[in-house]
C-alpha positions, 0 to 999 in steps of 0.5 A: 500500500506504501509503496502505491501510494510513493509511486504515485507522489513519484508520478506526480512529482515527475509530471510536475517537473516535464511541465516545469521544463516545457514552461522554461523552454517556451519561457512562459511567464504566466504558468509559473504561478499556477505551476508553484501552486500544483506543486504543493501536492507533489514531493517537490514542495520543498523545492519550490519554496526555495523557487518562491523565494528567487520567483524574481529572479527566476521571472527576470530569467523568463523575460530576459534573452541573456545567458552565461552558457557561452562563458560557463567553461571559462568560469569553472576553470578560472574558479578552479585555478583559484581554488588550487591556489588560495592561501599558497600564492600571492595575488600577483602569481594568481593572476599571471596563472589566471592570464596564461589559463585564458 
């Protein structure tokens, strides 16, 4: 009976997420508030109380054509160089690093 009853919250939980990635594709404003309110029901409750908390920015993402996609590579790597390094070099080492990895 348990496991019925967590197959259909599964169920639930991933119809939610297909709508949630068809609403992002299309970048359809609109849905997103009735999208967070049939969630409630689903095992991803959780998740998108942390969404409501970001909806602003998450509504800026939607109306706005602009992504980092392009330059994500370089953060990652830059971010790593820095870590590798924190507290064993100088500011002046890790840029010389940081301008060779570029």
């Amino acid at each position: 009976m348990q496991l019925t009853n967590a197959e259909a919250e599964l169920a639930a939980a991933i119809g939610w997420t297909k709508k949630m990635h068809q609403l992002l594709c299309k970048k359809s404003e609109a849905d997103l508030a009735l999208l967070m309110k049939e969630s409630k029901t689903t095992m991803l409750s959780h998740f998108v109380t942390g969404l409501q908390r970001d909806v602003k920015a998450i509504m800026a993402a939607l109306k706005t054509p602009w992504t980092t996609s392009p330059v994500e590579g370089q953060i990652s790597k830059l971010k790593t160089i820095k870590r590798t390094m924190f507290g064993r070099a100088s500011s002046q080492i890790l840029r010389a690093r940081i301008l060779h990895a570029i």
